[in-house]
Backbone and ligand atoms as CSV (ligand in chain L), in Angstrom:
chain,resi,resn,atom,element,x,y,z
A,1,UNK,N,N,135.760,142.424,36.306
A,1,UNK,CA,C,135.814,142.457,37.764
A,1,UNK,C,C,134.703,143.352,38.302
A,2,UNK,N,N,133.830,143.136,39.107
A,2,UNK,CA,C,133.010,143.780,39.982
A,2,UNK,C,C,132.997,143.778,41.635
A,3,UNK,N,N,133.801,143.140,42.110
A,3,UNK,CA,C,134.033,143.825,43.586
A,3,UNK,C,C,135.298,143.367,43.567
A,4,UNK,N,N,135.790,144.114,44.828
A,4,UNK,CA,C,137.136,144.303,45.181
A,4,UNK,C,C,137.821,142.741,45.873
A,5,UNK,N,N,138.519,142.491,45.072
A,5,UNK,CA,C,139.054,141.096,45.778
A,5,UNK,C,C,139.937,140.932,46.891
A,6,UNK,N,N,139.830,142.373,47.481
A,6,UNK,CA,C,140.933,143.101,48.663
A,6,UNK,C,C,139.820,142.787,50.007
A,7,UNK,N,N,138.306,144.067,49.639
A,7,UNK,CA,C,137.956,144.077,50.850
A,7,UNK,C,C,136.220,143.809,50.372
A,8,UNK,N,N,136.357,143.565,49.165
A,8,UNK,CA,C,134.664,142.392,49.186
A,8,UNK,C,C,133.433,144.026,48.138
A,9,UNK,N,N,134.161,145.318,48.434
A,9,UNK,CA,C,132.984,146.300,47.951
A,9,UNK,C,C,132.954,146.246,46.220
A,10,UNK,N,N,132.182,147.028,46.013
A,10,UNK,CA,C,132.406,146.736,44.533
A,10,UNK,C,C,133.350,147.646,44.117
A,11,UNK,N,N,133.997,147.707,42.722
A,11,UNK,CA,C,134.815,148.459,42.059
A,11,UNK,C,C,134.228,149.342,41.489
A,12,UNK,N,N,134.820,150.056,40.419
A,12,UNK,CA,C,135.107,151.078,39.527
A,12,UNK,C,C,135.678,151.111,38.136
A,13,UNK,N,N,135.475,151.688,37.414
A,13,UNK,CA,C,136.596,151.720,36.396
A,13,UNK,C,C,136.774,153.093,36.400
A,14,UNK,N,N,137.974,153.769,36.377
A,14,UNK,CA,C,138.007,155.097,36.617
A,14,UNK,C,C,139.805,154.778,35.977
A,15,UNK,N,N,140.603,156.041,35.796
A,15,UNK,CA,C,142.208,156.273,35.269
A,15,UNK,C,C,142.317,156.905,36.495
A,16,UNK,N,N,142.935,156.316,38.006
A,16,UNK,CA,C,143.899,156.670,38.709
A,16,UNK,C,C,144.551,157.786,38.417
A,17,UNK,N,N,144.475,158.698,38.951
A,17,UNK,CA,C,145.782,159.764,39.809
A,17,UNK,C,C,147.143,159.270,39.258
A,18,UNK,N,N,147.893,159.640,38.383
A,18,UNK,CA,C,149.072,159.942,38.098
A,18,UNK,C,C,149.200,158.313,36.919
A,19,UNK,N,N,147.902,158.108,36.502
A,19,UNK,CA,C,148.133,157.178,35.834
A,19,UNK,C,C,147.295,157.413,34.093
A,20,UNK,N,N,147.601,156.605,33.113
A,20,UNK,CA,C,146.734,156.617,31.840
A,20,UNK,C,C,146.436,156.063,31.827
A,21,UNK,N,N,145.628,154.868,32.326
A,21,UNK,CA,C,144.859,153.612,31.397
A,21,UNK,C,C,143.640,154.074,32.572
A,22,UNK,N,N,142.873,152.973,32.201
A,22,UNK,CA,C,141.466,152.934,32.470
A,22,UNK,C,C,142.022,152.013,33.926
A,23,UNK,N,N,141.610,151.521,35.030
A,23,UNK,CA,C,141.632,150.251,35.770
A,23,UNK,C,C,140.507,150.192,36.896
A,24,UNK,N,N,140.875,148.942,37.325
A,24,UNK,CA,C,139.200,148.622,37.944
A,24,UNK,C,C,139.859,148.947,39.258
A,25,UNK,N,N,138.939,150.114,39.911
A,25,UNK,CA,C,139.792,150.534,41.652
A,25,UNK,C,C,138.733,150.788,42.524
A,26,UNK,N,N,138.938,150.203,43.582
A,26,UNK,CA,C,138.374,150.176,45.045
A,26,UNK,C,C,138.476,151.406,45.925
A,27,UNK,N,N,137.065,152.615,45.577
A,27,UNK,CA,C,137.500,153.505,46.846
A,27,UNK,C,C,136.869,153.513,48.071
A,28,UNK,N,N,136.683,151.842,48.464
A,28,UNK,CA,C,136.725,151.833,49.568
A,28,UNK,C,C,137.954,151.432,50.644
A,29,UNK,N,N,138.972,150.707,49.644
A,29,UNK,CA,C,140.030,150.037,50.430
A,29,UNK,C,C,141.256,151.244,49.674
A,30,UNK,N,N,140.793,151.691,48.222
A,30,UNK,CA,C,141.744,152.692,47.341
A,30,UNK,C,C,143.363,151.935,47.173
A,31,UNK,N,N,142.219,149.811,46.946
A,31,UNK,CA,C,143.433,149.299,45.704
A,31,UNK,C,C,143.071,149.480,44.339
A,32,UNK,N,N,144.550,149.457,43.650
A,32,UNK,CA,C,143.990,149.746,42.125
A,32,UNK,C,C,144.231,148.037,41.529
A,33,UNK,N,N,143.510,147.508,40.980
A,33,UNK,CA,C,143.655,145.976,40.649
A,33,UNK,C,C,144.818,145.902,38.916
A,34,UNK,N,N,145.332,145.856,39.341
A,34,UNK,CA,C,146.070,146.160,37.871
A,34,UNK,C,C,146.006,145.150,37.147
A,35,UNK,N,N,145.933,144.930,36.149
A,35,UNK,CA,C,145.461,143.017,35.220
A,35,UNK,C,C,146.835,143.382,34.042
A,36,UNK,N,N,147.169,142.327,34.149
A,36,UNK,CA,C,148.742,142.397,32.975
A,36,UNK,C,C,148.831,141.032,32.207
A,37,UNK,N,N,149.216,141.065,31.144
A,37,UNK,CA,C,149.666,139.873,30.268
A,37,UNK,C,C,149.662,138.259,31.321
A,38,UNK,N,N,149.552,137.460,30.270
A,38,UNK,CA,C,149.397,136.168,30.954
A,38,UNK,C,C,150.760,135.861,29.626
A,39,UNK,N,N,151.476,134.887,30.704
A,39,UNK,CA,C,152.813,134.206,30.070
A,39,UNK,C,C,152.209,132.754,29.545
A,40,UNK,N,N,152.174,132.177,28.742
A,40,UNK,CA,C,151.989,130.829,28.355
A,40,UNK,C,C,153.472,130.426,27.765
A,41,UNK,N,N,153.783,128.845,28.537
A,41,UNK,CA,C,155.024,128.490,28.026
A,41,UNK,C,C,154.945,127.095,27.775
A,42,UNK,N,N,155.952,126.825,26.543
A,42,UNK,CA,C,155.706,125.348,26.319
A,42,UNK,C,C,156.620,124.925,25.304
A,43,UNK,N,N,156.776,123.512,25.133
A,43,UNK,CA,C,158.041,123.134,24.429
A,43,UNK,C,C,157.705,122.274,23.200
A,44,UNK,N,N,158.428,122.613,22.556
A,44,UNK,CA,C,158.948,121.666,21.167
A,44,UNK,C,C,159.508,120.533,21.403
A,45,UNK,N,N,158.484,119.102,21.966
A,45,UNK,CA,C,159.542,118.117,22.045
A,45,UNK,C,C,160.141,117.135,20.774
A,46,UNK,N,N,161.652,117.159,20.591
A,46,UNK,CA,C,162.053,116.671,19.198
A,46,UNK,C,C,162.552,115.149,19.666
A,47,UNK,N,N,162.513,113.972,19.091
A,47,UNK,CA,C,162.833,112.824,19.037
A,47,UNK,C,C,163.611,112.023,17.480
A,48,UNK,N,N,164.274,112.382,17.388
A,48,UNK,CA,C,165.166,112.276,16.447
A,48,UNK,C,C,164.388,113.289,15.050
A,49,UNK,N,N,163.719,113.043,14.217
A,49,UNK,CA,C,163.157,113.968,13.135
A,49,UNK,C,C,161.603,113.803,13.169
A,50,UNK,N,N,161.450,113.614,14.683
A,50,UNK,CA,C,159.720,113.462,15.521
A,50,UNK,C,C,159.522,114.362,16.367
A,51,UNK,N,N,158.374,115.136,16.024
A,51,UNK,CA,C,157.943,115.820,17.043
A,51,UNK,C,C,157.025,115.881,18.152
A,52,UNK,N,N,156.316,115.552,19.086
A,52,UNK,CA,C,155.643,115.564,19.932
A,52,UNK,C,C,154.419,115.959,20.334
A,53,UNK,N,N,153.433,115.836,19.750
A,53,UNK,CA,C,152.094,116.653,19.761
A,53,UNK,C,C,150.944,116.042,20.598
A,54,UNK,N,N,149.795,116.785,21.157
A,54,UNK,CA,C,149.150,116.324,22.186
A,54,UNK,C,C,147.941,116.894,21.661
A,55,UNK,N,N,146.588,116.127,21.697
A,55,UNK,CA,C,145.654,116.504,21.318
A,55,UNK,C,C,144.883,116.726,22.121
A,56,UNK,N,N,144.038,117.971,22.402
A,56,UNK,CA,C,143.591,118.655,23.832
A,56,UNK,C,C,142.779,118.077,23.546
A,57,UNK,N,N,141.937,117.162,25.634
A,57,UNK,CA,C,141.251,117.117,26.112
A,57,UNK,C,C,139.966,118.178,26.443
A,58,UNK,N,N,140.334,119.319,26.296
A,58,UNK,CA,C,139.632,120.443,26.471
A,58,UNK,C,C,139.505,121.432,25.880
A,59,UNK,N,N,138.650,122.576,26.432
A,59,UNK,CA,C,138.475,123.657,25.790
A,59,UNK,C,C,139.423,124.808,26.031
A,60,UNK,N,N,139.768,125.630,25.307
A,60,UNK,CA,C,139.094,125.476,24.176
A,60,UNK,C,C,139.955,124.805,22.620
A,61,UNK,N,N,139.519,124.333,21.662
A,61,UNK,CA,C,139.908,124.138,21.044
A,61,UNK,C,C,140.104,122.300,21.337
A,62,UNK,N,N,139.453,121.545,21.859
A,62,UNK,CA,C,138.976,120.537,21.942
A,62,UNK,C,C,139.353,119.507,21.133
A,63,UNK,N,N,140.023,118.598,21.002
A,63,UNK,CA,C,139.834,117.463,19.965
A,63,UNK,C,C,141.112,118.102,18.563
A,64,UNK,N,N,141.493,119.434,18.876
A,64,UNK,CA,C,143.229,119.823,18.231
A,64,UNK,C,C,144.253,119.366,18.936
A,65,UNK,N,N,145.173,119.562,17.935
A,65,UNK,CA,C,146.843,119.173,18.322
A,65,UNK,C,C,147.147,120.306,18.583
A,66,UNK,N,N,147.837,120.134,19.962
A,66,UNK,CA,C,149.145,121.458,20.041
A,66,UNK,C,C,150.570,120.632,20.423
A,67,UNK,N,N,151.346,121.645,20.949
A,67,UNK,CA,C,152.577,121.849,21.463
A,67,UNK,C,C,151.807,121.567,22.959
A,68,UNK,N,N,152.893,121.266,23.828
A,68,UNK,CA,C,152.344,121.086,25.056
A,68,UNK,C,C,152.542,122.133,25.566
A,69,UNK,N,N,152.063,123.124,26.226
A,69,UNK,CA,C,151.823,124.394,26.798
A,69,UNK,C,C,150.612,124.697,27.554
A,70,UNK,N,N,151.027,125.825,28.287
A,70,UNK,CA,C,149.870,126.270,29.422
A,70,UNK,C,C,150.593,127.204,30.130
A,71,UNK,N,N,150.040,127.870,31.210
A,71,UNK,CA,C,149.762,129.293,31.718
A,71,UNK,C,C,151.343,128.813,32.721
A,72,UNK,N,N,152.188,130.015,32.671
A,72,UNK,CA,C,152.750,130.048,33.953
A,72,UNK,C,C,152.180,130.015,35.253
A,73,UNK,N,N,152.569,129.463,36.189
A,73,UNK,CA,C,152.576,129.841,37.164
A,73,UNK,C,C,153.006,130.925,38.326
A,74,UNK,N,N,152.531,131.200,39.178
A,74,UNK,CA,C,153.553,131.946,40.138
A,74,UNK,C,C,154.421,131.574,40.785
A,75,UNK,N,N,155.751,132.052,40.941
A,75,UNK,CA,C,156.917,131.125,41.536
A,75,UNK,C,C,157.264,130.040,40.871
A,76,UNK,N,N,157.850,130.507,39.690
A,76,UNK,CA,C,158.159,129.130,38.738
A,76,UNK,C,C,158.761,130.357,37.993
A,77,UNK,N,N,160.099,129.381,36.949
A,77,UNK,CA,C,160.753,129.926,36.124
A,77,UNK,C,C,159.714,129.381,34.826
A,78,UNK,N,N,160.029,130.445,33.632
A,78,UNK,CA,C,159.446,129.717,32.171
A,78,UNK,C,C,159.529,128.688,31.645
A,79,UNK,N,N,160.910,128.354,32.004
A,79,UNK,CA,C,161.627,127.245,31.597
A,79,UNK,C,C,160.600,126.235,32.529
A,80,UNK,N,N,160.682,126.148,33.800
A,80,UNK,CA,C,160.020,125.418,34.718
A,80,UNK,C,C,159.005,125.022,34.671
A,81,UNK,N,N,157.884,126.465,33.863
A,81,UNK,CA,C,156.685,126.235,33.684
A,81,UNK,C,C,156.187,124.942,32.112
A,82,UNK,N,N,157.163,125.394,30.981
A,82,UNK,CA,C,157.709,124.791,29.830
A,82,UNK,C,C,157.534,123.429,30.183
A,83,UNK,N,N,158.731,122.736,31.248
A,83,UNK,CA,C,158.740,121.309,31.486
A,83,UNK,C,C,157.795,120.302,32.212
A,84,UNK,N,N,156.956,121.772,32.432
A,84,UNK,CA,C,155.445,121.116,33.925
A,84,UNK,C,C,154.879,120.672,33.355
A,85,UNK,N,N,154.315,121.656,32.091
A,85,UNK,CA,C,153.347,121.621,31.095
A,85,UNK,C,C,153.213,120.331,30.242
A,86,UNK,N,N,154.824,120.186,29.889
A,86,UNK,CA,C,155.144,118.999,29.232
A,86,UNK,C,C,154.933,117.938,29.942
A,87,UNK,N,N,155.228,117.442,30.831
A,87,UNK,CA,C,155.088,116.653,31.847
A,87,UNK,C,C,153.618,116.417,32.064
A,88,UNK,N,N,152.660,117.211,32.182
A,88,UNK,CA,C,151.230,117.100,32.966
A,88,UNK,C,C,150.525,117.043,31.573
A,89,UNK,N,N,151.103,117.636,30.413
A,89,UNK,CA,C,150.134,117.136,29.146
A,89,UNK,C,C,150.258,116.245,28.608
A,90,UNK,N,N,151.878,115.762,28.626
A,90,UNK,CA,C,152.252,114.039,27.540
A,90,UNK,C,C,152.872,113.272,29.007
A,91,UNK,N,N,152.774,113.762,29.925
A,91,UNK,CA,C,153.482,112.986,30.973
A,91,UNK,C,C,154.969,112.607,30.186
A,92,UNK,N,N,155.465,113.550,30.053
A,92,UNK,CA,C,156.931,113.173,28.781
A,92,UNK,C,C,157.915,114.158,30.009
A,93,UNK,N,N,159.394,113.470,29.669
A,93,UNK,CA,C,160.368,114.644,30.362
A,93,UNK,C,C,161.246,114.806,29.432
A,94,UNK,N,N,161.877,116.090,29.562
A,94,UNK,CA,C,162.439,116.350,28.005
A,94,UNK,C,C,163.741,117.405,28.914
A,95,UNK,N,N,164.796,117.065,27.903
A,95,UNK,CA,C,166.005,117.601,28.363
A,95,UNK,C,C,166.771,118.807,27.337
A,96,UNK,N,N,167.377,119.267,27.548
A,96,UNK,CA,C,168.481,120.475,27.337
A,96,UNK,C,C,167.030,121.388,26.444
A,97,UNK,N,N,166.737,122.177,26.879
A,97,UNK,CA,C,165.816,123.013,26.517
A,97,UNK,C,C,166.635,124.315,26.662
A,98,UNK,N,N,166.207,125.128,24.801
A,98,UNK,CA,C,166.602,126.083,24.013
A,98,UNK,C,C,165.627,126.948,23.700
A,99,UNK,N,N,165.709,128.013,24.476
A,99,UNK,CA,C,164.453,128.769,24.372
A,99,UNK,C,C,164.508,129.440,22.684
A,100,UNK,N,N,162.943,129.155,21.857
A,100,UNK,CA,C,163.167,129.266,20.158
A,100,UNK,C,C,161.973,130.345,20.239
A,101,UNK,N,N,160.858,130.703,20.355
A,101,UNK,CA,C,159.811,131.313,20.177
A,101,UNK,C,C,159.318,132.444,21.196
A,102,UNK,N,N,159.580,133.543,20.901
A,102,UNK,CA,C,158.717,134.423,21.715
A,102,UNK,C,C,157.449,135.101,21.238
A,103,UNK,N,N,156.517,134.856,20.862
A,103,UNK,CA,C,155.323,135.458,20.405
A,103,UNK,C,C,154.064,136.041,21.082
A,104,UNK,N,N,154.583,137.486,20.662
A,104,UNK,CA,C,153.066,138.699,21.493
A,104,UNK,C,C,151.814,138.390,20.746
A,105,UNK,N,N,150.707,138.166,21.531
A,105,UNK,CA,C,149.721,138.163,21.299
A,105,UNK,C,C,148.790,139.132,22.045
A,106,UNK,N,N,149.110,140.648,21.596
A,106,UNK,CA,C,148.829,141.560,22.002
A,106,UNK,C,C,147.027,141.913,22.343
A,107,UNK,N,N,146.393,140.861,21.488
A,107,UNK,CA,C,145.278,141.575,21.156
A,107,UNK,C,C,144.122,140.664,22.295
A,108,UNK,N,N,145.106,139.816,22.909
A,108,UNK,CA,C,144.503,138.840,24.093
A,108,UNK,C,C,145.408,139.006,25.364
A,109,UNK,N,N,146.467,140.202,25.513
A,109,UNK,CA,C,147.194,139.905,26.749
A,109,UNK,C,C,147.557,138.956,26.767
A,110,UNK,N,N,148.376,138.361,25.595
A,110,UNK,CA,C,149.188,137.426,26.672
A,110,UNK,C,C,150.469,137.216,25.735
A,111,UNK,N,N,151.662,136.293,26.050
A,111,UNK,CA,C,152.730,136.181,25.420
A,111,UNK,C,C,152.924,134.552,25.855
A,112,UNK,N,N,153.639,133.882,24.443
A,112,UNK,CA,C,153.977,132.586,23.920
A,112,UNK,C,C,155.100,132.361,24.332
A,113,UNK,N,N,155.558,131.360,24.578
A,113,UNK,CA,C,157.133,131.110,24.793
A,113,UNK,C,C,157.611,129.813,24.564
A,114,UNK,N,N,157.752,128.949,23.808
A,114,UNK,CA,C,158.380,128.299,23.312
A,114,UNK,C,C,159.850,127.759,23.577
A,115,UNK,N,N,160.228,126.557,23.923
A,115,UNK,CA,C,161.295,125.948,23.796
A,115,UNK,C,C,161.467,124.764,23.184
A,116,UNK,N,N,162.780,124.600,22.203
A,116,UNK,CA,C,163.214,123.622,21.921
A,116,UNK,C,C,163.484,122.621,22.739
A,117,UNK,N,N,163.309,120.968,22.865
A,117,UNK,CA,C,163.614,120.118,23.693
A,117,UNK,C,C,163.482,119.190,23.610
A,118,UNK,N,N,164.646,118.272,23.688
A,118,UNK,CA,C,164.821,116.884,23.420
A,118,UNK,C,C,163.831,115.596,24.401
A,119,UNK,N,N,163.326,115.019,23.898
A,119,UNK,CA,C,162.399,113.829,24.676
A,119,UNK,C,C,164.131,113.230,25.342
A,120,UNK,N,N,163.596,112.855,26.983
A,120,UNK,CA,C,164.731,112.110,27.212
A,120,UNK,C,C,164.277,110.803,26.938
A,121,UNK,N,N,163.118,110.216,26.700
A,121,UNK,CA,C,162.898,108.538,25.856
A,121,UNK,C,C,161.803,108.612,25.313
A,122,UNK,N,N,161.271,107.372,25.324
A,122,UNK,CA,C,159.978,107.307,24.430
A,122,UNK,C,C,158.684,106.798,26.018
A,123,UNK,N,N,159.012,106.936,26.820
A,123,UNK,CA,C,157.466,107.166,27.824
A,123,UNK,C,C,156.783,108.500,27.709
A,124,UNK,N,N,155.766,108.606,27.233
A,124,UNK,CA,C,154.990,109.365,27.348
A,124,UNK,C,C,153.434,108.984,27.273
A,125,UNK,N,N,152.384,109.674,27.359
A,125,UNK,CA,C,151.191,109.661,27.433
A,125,UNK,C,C,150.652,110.322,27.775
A,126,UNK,N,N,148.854,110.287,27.009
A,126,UNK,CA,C,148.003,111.256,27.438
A,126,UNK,C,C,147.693,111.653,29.150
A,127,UNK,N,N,148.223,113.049,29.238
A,127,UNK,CA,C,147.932,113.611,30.695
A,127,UNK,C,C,146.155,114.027,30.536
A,128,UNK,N,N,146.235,113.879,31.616
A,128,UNK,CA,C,144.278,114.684,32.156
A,128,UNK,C,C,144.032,115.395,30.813
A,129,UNK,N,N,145.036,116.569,30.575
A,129,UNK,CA,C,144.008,117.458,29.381
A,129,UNK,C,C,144.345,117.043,27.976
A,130,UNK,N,N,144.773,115.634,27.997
A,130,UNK,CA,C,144.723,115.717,26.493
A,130,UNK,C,C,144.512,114.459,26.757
A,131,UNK,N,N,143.757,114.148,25.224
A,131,UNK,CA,C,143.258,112.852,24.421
A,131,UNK,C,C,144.125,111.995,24.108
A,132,UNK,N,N,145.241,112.088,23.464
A,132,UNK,CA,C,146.162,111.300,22.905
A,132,UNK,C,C,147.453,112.102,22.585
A,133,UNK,N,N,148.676,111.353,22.588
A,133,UNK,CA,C,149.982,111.847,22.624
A,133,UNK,C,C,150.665,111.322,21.465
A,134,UNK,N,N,151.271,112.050,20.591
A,134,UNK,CA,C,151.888,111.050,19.063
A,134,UNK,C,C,152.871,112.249,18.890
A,135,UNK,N,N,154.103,111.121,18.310
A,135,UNK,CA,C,155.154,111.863,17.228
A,135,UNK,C,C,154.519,111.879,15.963
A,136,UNK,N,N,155.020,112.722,15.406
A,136,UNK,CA,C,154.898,113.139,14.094
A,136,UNK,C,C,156.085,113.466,13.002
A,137,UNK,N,N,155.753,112.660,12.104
A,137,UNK,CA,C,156.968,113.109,10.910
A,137,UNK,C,C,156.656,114.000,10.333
A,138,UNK,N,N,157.363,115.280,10.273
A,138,UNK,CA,C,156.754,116.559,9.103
A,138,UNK,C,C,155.813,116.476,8.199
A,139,UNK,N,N,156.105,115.237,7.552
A,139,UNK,CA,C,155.046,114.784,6.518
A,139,UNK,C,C,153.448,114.870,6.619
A,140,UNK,N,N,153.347,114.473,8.430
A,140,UNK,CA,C,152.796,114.005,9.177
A,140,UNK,C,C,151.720,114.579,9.468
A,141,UNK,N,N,152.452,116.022,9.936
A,141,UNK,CA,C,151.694,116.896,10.862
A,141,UNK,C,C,150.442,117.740,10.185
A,142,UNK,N,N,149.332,117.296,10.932
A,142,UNK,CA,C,148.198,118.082,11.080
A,142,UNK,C,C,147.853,119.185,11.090
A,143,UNK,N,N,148.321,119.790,9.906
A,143,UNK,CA,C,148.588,121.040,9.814
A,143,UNK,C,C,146.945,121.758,9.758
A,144,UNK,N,N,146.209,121.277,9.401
A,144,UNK,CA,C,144.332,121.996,9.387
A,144,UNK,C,C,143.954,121.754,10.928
A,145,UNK,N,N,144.581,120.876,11.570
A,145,UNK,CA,C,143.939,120.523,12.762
A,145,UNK,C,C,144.964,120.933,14.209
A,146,UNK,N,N,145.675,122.011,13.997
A,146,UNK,CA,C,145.968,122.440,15.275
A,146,UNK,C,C,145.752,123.268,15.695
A,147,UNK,N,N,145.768,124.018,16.948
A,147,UNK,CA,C,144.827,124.173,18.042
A,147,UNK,C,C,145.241,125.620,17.870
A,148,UNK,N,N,146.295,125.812,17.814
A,148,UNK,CA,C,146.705,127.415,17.980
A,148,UNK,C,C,147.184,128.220,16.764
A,149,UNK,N,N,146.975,129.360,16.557
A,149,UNK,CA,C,148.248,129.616,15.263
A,149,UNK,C,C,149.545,130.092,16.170
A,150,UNK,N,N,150.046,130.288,17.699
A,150,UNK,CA,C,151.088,130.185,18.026
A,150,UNK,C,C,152.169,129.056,17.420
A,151,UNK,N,N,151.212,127.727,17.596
A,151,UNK,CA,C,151.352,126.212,17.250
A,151,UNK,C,C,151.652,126.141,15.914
A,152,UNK,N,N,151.339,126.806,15.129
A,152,UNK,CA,C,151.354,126.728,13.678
A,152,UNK,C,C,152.688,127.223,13.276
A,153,UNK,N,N,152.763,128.680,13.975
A,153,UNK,CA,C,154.259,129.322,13.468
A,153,UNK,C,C,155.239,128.845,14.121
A,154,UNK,N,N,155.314,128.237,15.417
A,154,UNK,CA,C,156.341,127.677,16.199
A,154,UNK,C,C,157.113,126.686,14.892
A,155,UNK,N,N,155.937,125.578,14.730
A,155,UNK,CA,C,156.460,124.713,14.154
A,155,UNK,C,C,156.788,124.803,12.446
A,156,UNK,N,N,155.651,126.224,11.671
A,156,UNK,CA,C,156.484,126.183,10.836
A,156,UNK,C,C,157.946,126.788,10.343
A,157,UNK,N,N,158.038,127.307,11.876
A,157,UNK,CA,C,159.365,128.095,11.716
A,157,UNK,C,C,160.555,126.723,12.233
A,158,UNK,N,N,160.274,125.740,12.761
A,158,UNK,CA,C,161.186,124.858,13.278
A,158,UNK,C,C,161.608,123.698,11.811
A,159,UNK,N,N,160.405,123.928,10.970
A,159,UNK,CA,C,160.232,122.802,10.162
A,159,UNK,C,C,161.523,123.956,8.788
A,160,UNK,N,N,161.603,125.153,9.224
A,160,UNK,CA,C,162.257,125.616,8.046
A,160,UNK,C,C,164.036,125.934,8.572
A,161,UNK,N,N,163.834,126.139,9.764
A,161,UNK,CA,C,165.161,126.099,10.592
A,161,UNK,C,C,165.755,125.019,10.448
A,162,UNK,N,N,165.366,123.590,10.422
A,162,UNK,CA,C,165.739,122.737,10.753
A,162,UNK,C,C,166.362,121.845,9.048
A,163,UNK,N,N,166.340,122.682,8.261
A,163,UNK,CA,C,166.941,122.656,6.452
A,163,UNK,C,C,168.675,123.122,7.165
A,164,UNK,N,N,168.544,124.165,7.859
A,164,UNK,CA,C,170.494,124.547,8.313
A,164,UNK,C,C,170.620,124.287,9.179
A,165,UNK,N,N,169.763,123.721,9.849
A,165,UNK,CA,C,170.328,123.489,11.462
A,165,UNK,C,C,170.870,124.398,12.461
A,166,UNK,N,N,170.314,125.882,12.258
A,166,UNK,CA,C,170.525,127.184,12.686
A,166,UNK,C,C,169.148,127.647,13.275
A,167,UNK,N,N,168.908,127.551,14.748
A,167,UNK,CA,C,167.576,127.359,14.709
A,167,UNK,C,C,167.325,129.052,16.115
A,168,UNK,N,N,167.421,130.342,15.494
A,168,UNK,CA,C,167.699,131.641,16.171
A,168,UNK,C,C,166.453,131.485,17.100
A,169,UNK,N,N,167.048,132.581,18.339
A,169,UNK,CA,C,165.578,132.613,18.686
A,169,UNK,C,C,164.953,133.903,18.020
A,170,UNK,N,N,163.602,133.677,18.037
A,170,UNK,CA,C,162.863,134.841,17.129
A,170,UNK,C,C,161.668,135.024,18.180
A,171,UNK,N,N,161.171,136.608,17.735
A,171,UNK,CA,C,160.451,137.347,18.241
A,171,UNK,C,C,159.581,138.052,17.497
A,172,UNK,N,N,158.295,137.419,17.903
A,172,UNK,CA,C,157.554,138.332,16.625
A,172,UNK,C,C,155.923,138.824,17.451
A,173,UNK,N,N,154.973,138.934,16.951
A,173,UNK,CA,C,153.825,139.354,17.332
A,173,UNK,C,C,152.755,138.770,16.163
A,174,UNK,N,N,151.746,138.188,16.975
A,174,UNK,CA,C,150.748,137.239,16.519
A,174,UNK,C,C,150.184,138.592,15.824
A,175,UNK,N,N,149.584,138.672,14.426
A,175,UNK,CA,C,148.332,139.467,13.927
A,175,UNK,C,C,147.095,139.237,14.264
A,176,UNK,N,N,146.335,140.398,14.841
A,176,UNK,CA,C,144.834,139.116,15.258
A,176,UNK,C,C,144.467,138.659,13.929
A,177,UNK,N,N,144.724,139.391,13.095
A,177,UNK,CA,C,144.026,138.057,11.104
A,177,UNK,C,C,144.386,136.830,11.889
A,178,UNK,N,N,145.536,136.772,12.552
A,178,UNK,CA,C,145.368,135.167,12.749
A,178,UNK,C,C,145.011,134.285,14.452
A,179,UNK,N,N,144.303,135.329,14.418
A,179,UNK,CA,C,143.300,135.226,15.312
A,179,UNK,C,C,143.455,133.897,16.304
A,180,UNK,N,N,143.340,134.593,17.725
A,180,UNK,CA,C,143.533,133.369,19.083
A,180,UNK,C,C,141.956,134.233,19.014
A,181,UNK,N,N,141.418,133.647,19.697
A,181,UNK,CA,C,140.027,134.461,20.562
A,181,UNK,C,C,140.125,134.352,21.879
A,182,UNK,N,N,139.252,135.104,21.741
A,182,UNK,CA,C,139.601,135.739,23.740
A,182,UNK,C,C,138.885,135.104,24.315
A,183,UNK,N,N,139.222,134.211,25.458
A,183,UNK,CA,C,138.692,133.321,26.439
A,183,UNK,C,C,137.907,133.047,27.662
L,1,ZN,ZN,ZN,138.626,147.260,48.258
């Protein structure tokens, strides 16, 4: 950030008065711009022992499979954001959603969120940001070619849950070794 998105002057980086971090502040208007985690949410859609994968239109990570996911919004629940995502990436609608994945990805600000969720049929298709829309049989899945390692542990934790049919929610934190890069 280099000027103030309040009153147009430029910023600062300076640690605020009664504060510890570093932040970017305006002493001409004396806002402090505070920047916090970005929520990304998105769902596991299951179709009998099929899963739902969408191969991004874009960057980054171009021409991979993910989970259908993307950035919350403001004024939207997770869940809400979860079914948008789904919707605007496979144009798919998916029902009784079980929140399964919470994953920090500390080292990019931001946090994963994951839900379990049933396809309510078989319409779906490629939305704007993705290339193509396919189920997949475990057997199936593109495991060298997906897009995220969020994507990776979601599903290899669903693919091992799904031996008891006990499927907890879990909470863990991405290692950067397995590296998102910063955008
Ligand atoms: Zn200002």
């Amino acid at each position: 950030m280099k000027f103030c998105s309040h009153c147009g002057n430029p910023v600062i980086q300076r640690i605020p008065e009664g504060d510890s971090r570093v932040r970017f502040v305006c002493d001409h208007c004396q806002t402090i711009h505070y920047q916090n985690p970005n929520i990304v949410a998105g769902c596991l859609p299951v179709w009998g022992t099929k899963v739902l994968l969408c191969r991004r239109a874009i960057e980054p990570r171009l021409g991979f499979w993910t989970l259908p996911a993307g950035f919350m919004e403001n004024g939207e629940t997770v869940e809400q954001a979860a079914r948008r995502e789904t919707d605007e990436e496979a144009c798919a609608t998916v029902n009784n959603l079980s929140l399964y994945m919470m994953i920090d990805v500390p080292h990019i600000s931001q946090v994963h969120v994951f839900y379990r969720a049933e396809l309510a049929n078989l319409q779906f298709a490629a939305g704007i940001e993705s290339l193509e829309v396919q189920l997949f049989e475990e057997a199936d899945i593109p495991w060298s070619e997906l897009a995220f390692p969020t994507v990776s542990r979601t599903l290899e934790c669903y693919y091992a849950d799904r031996i008891t049919q006990l499927y907890p929610v879990r909470s863990e934190a991405l290692p950067p070794s397995r590296g998102i890069k910063k955008t």
